[in-house]
PDB file of N, CA, C, O and CB in Angstrom:
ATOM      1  N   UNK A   1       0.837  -1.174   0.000  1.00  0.00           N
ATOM      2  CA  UNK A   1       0.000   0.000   0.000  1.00  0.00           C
ATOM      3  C   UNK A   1       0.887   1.245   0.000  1.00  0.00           C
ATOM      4  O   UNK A   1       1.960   1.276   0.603  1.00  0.00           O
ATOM      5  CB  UNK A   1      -0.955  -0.006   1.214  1.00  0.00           C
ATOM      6  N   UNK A   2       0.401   2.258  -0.693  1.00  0.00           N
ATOM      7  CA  UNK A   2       1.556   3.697  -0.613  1.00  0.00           C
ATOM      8  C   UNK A   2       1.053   4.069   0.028  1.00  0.00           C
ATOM      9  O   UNK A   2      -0.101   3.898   0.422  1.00  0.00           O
ATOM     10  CB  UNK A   2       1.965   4.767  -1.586  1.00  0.00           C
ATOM     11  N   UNK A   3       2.499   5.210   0.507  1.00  0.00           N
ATOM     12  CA  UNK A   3       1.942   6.145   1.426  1.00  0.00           C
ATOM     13  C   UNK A   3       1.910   7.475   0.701  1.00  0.00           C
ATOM     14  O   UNK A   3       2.489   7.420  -0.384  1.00  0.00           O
ATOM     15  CB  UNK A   3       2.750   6.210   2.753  1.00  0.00           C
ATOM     16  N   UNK A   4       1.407   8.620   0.994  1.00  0.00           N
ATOM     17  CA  UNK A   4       0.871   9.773   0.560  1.00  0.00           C
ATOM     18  C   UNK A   4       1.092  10.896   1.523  1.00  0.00           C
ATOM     19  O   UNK A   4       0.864  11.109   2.714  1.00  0.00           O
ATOM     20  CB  UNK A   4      -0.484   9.577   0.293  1.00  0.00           C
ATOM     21  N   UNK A   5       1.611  11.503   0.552  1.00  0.00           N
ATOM     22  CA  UNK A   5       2.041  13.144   1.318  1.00  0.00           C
ATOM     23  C   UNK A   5       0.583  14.415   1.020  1.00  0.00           C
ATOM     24  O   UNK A   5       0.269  14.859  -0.084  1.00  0.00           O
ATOM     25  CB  UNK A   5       3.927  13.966   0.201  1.00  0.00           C
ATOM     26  N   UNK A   6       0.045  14.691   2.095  1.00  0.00           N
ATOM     27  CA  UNK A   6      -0.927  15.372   1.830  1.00  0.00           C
ATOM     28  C   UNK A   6      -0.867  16.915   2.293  1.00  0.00           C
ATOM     29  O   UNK A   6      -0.153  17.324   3.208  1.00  0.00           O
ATOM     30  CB  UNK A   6      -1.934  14.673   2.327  1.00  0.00           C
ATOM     31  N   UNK A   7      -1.953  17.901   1.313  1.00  0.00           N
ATOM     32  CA  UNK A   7      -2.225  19.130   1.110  1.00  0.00           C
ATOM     33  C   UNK A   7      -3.512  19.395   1.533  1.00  0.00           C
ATOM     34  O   UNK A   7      -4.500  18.942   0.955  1.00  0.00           O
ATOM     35  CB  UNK A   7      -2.018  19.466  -0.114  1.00  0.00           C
ATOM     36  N   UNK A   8      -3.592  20.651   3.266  1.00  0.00           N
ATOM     37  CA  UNK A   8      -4.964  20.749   3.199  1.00  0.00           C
ATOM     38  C   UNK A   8      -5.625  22.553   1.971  1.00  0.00           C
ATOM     39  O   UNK A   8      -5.975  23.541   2.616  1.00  0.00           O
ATOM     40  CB  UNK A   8      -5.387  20.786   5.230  1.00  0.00           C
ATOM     41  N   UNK A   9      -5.641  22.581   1.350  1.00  0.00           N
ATOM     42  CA  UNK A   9      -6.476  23.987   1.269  1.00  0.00           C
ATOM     43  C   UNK A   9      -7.822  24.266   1.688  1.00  0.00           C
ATOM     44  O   UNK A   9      -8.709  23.423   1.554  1.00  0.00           O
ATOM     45  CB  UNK A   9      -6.580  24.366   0.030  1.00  0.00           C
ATOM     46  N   UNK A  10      -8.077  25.688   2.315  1.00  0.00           N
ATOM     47  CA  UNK A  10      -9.065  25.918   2.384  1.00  0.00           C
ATOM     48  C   UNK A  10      -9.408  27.388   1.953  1.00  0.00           C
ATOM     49  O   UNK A  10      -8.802  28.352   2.421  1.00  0.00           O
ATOM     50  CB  UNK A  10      -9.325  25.516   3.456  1.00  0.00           C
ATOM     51  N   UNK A  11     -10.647  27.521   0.822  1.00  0.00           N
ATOM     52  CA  UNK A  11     -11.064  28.256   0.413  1.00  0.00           C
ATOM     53  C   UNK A  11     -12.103  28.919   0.648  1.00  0.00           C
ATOM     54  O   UNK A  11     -13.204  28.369   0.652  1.00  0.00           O
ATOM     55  CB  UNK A  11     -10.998  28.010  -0.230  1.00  0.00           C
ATOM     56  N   UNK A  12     -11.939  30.291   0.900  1.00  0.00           N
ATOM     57  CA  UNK A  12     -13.404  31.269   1.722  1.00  0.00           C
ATOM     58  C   UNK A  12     -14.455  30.816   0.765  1.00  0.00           C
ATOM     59  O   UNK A  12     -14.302  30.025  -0.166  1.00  0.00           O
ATOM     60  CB  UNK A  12     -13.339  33.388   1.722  1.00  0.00           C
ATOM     61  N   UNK A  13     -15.845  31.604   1.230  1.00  0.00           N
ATOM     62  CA  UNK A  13     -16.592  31.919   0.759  1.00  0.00           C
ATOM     63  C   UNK A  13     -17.012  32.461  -0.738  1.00  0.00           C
ATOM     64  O   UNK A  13     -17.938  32.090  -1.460  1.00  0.00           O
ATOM     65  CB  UNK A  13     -16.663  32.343   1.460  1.00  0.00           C
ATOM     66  N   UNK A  14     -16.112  33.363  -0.930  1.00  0.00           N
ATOM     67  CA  UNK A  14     -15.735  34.582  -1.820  1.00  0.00           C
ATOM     68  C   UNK A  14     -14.916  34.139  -3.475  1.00  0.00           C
ATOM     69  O   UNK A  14     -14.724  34.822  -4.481  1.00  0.00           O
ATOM     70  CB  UNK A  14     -14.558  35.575  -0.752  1.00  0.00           C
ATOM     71  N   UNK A  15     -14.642  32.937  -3.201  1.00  0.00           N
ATOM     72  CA  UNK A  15     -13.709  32.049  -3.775  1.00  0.00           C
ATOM     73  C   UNK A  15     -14.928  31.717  -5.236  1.00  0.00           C
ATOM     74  O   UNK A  15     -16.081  31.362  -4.993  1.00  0.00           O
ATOM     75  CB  UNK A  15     -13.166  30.522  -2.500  1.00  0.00           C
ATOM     76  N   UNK A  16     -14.513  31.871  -6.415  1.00  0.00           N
ATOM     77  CA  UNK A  16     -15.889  31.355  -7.286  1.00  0.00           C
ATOM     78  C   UNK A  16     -14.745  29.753  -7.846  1.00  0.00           C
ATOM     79  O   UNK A  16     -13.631  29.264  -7.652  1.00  0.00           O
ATOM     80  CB  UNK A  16     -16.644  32.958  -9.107  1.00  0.00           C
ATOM     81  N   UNK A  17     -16.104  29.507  -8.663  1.00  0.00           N
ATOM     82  CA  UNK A  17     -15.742  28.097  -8.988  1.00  0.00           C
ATOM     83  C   UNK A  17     -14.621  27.665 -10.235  1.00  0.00           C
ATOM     84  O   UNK A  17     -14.069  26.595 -10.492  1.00  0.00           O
ATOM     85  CB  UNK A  17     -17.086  27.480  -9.329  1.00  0.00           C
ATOM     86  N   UNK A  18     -14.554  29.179 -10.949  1.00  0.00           N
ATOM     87  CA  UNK A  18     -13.409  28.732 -11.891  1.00  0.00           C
ATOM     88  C   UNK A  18     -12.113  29.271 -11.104  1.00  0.00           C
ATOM     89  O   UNK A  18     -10.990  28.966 -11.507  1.00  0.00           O
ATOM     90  CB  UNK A  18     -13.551  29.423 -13.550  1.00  0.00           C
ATOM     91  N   UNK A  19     -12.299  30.077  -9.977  1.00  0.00           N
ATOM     92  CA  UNK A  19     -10.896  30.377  -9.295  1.00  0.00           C
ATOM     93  C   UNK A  19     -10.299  29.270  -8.908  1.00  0.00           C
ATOM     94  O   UNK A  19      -9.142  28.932  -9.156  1.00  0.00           O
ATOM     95  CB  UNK A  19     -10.929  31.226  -8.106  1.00  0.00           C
ATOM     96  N   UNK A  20     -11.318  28.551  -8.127  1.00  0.00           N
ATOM     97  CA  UNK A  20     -11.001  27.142  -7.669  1.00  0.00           C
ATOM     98  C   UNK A  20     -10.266  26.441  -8.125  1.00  0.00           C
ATOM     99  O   UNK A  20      -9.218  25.949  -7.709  1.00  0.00           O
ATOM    100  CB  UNK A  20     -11.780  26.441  -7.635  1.00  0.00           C
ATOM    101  N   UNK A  21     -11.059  26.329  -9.460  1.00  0.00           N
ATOM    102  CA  UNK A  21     -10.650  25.065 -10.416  1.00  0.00           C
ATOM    103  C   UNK A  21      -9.149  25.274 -11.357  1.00  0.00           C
ATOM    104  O   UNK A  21      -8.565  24.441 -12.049  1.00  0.00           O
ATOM    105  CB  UNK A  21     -12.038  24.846 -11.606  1.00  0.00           C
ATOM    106  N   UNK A  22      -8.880  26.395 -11.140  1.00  0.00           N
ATOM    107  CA  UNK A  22      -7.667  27.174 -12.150  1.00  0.00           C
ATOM    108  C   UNK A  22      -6.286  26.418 -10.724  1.00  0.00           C
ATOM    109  O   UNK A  22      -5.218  25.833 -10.906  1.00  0.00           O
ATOM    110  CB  UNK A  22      -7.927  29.847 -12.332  1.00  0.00           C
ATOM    111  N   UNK A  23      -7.186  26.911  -9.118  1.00  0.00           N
ATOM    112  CA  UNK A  23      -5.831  27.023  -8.436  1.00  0.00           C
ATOM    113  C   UNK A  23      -6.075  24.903  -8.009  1.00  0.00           C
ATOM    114  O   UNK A  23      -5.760  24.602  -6.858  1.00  0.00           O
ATOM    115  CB  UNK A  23      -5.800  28.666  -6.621  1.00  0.00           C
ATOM    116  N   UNK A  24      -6.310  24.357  -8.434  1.00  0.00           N
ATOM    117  CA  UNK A  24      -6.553  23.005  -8.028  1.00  0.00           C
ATOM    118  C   UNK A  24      -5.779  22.643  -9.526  1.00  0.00           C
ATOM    119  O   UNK A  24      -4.631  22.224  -9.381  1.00  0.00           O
ATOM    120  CB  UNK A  24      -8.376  22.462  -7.647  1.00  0.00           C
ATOM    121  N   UNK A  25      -6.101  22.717 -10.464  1.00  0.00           N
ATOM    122  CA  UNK A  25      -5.760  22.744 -12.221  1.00  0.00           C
ATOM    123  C   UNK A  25      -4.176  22.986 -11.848  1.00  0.00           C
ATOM    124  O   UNK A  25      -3.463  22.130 -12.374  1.00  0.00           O
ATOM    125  CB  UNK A  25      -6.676  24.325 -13.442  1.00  0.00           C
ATOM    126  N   UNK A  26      -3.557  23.826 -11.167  1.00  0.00           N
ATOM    127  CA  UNK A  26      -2.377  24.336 -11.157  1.00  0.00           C
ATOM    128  C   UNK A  26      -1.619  23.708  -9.813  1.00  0.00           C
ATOM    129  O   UNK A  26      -0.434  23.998  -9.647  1.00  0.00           O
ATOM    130  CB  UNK A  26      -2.519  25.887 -11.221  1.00  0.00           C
ATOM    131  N   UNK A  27      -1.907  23.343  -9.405  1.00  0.00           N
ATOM    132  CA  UNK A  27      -1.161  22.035  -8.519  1.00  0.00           C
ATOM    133  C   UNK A  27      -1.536  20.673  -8.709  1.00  0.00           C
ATOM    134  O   UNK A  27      -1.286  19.882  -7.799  1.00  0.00           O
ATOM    135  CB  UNK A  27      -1.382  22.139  -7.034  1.00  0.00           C
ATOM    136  N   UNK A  28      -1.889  20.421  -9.366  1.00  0.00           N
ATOM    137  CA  UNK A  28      -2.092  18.866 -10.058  1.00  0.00           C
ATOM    138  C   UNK A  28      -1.618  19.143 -11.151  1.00  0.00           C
ATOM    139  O   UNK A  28      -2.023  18.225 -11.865  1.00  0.00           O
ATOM    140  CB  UNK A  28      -3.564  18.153 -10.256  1.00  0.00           C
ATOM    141  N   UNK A  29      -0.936  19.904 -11.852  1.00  0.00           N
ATOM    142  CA  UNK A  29      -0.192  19.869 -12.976  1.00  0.00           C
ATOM    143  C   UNK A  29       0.910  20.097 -12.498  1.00  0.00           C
ATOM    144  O   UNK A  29       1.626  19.182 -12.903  1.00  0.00           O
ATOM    145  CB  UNK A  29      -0.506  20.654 -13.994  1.00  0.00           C
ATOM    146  N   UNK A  30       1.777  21.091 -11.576  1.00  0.00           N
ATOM    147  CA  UNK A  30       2.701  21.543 -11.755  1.00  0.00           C
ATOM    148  C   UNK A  30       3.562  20.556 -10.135  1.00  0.00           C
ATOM    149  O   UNK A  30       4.696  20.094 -10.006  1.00  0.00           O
ATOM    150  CB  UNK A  30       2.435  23.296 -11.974  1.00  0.00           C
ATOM    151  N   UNK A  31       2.595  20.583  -9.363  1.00  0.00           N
ATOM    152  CA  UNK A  31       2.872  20.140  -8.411  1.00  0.00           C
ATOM    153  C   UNK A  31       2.964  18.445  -7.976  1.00  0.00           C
ATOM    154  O   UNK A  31       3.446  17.852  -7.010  1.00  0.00           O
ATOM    155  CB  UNK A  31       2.151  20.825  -7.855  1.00  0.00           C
ATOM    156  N   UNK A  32       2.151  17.961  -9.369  1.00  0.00           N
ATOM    157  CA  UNK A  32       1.991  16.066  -9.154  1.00  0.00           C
ATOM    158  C   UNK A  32       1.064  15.894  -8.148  1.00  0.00           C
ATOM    159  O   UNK A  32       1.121  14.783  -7.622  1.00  0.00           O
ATOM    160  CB  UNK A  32       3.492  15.104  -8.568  1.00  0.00           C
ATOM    161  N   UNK A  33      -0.292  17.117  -7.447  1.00  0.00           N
ATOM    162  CA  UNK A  33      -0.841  16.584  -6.585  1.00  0.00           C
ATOM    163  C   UNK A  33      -2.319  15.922  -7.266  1.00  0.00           C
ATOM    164  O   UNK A  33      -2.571  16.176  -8.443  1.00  0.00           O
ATOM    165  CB  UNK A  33      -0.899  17.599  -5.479  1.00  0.00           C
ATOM    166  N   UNK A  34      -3.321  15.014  -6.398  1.00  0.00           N
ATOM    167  CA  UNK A  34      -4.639  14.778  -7.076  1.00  0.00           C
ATOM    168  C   UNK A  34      -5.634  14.892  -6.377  1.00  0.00           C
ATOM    169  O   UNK A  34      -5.304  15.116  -5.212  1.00  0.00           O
ATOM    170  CB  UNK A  34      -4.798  13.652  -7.614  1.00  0.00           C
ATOM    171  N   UNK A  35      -6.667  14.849  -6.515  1.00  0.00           N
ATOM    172  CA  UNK A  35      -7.939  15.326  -5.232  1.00  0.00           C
ATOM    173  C   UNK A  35      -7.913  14.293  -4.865  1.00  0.00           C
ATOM    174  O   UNK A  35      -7.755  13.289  -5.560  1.00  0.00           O
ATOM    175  CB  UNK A  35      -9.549  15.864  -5.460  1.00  0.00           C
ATOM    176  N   UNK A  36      -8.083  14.346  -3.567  1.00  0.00           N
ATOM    177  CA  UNK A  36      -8.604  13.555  -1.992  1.00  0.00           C
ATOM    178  C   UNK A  36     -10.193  13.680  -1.837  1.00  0.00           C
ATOM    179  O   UNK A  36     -11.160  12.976  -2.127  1.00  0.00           O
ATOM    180  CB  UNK A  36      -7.856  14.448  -0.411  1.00  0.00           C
ATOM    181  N   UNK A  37      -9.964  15.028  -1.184  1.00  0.00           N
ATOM    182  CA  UNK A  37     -11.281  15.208  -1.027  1.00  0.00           C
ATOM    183  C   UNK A  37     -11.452  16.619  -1.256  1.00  0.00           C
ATOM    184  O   UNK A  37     -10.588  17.495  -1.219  1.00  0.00           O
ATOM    185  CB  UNK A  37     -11.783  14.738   0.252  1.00  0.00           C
ATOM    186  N   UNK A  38     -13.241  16.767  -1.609  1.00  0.00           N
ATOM    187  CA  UNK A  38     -13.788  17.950  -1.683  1.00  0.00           C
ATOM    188  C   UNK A  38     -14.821  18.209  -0.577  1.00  0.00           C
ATOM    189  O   UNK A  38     -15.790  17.474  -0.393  1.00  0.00           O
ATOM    190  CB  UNK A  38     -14.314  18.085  -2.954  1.00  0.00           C
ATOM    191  N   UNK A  39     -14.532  19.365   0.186  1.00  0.00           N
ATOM    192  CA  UNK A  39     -16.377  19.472   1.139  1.00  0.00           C
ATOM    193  C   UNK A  39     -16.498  20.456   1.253  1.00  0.00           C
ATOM    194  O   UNK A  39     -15.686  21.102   1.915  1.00  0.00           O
ATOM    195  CB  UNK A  39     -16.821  18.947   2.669  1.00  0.00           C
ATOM    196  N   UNK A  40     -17.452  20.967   0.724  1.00  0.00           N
ATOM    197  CA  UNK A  40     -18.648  21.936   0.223  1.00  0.00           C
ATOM    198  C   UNK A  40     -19.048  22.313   1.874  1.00  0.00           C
ATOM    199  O   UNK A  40     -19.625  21.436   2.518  1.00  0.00           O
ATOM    200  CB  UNK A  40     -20.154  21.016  -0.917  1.00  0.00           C
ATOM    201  N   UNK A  41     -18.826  23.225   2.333  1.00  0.00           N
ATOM    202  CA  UNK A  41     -19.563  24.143   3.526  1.00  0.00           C
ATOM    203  C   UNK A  41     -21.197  24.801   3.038  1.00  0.00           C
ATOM    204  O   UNK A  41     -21.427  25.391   1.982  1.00  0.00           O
ATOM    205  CB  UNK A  41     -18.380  25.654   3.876  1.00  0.00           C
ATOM    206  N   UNK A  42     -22.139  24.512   4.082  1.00  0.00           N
ATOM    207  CA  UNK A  42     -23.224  25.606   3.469  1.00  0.00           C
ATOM    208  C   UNK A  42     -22.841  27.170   3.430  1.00  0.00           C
ATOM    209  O   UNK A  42     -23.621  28.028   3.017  1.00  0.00           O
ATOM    210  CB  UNK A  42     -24.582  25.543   4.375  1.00  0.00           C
ATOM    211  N   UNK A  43     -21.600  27.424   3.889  1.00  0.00           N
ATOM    212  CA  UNK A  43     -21.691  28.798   3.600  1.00  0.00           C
ATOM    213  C   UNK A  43     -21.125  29.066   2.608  1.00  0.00           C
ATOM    214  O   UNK A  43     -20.798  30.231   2.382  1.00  0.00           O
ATOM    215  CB  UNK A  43     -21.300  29.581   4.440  1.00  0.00           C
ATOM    216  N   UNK A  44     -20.887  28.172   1.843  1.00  0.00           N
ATOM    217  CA  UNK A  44     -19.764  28.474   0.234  1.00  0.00           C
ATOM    218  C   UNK A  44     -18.405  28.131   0.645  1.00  0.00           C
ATOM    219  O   UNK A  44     -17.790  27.854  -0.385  1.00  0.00           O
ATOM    220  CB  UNK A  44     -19.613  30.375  -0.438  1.00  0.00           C
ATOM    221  N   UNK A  45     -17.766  28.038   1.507  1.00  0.00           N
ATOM    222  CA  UNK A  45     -16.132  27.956   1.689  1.00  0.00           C
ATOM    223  C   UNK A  45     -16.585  26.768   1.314  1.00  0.00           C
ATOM    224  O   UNK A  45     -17.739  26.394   1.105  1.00  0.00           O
ATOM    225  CB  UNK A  45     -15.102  28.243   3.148  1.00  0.00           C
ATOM    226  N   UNK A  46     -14.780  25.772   1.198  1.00  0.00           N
ATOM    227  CA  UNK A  46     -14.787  24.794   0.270  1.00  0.00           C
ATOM    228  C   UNK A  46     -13.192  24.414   1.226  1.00  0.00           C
ATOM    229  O   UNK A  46     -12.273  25.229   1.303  1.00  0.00           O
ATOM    230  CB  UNK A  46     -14.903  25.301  -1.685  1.00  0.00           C
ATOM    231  N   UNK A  47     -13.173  23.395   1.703  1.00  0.00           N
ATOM    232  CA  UNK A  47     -12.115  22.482   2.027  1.00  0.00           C
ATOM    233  C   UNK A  47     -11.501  21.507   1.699  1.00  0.00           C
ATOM    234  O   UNK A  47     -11.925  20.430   2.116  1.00  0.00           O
ATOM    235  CB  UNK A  47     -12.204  22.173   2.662  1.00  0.00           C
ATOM    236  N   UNK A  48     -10.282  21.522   0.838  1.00  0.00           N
ATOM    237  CA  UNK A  48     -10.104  20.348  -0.176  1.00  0.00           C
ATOM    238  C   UNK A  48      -8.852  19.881   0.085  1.00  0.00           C
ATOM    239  O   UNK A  48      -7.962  20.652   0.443  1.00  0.00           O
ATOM    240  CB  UNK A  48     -10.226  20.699  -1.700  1.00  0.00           C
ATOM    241  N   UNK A  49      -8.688  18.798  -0.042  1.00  0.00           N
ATOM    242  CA  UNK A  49      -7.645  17.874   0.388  1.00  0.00           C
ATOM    243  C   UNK A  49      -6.814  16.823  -0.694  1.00  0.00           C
ATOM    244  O   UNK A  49      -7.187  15.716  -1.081  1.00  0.00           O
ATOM    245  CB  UNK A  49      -8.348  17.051   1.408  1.00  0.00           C
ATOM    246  N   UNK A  50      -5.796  17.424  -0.975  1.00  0.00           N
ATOM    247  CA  UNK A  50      -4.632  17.230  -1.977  1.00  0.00           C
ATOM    248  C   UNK A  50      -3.733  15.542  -1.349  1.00  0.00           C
ATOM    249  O   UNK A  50      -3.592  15.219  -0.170  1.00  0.00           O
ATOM    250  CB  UNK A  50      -3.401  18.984  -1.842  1.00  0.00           C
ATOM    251  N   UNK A  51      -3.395  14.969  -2.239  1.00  0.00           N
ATOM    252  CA  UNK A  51      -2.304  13.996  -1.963  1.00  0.00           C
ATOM    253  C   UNK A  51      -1.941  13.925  -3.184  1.00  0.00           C
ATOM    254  O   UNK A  51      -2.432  14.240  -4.268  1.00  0.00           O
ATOM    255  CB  UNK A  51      -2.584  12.646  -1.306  1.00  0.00           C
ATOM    256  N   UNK A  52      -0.654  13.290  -2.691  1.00  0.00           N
ATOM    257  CA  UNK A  52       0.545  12.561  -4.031  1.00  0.00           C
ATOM    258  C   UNK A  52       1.127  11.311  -2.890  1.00  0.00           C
ATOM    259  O   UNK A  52       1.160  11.162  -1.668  1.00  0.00           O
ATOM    260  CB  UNK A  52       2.373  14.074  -4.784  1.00  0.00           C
ATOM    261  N   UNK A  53       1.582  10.484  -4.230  1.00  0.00           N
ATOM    262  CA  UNK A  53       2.447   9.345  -3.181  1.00  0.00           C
ATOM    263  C   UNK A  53       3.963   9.505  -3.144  1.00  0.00           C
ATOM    264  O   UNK A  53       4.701   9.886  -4.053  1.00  0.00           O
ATOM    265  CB  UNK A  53       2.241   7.703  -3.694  1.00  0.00           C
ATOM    266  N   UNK A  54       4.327   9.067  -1.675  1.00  0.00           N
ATOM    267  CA  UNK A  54       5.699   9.238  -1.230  1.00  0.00           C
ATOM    268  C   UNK A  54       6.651   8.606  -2.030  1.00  0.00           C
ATOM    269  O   UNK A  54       6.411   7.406  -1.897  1.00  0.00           O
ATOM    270  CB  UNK A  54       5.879   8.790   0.056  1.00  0.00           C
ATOM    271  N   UNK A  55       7.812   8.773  -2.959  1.00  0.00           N
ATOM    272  CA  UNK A  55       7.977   7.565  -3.302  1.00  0.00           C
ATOM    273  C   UNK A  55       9.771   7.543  -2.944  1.00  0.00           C
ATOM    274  O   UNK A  55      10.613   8.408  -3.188  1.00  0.00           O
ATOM    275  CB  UNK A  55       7.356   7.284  -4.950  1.00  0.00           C
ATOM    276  N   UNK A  56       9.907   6.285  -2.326  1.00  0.00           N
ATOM    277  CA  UNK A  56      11.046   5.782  -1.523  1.00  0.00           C
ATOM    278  C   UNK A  56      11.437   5.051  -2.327  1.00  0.00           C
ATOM    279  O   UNK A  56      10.790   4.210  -2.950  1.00  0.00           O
ATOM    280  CB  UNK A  56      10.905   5.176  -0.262  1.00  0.00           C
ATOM    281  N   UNK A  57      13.226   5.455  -2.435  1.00  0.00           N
ATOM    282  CA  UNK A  57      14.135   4.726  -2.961  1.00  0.00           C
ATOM    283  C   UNK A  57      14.380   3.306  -2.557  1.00  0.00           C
ATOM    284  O   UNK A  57      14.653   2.939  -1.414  1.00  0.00           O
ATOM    285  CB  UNK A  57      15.125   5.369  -2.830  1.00  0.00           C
ATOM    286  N   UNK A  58      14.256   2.556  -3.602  1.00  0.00           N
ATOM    287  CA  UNK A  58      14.610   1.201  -2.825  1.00  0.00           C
ATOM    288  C   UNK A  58      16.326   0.854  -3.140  1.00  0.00           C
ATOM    289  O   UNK A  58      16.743   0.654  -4.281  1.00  0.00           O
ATOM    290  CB  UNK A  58      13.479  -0.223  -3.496  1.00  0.00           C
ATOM    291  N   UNK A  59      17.075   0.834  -2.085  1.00  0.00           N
ATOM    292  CA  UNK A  59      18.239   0.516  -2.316  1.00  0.00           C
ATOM    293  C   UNK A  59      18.518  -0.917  -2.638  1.00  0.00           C
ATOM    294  O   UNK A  59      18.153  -1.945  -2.068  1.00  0.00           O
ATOM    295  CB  UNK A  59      18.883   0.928  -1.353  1.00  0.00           C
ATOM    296  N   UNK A  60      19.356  -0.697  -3.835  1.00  0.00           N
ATOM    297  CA  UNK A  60      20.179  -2.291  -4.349  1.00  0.00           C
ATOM    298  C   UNK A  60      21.489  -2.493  -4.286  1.00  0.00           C
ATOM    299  O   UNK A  60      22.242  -1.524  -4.379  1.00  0.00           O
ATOM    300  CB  UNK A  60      20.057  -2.664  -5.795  1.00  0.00           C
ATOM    301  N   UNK A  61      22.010  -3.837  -4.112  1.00  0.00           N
ATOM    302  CA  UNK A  61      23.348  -3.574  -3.956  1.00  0.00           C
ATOM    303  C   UNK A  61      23.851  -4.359  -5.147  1.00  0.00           C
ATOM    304  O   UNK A  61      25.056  -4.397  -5.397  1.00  0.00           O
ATOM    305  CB  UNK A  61      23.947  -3.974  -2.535  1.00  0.00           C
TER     306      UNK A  61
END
């Protein structure tokens, strides 16, 4: 099983949905991260949760 290095963001209220998607678009491209999770607040903020997997050298001799 991998393990995973994770990213929390959290986005106000004020935040619209292509801002979102531009600054999520731009760390899954540039950064190698992928969505975890998304949760929708009733007040509009938006808490989203980034991972990538750790990846460990396996030494050979």
């Amino acid at each position: 099983m991998a393990d995973y290095s994770y990213l929390v963001l959290y986005l106000p209220r004020g935040t619209s949905r292509d801002a979102a998607r531009r600054l999520l678009t731009d760390h899954a491209e540039y950064g190698e991260w992928e969505l975890a999770r998304l949760r929708l607040y009733a007040d509009g903020s938006r808490k989203v949760t980034l991972r990538r997997p750790i990846i460990r050298p396996v030494l050979t001799f």
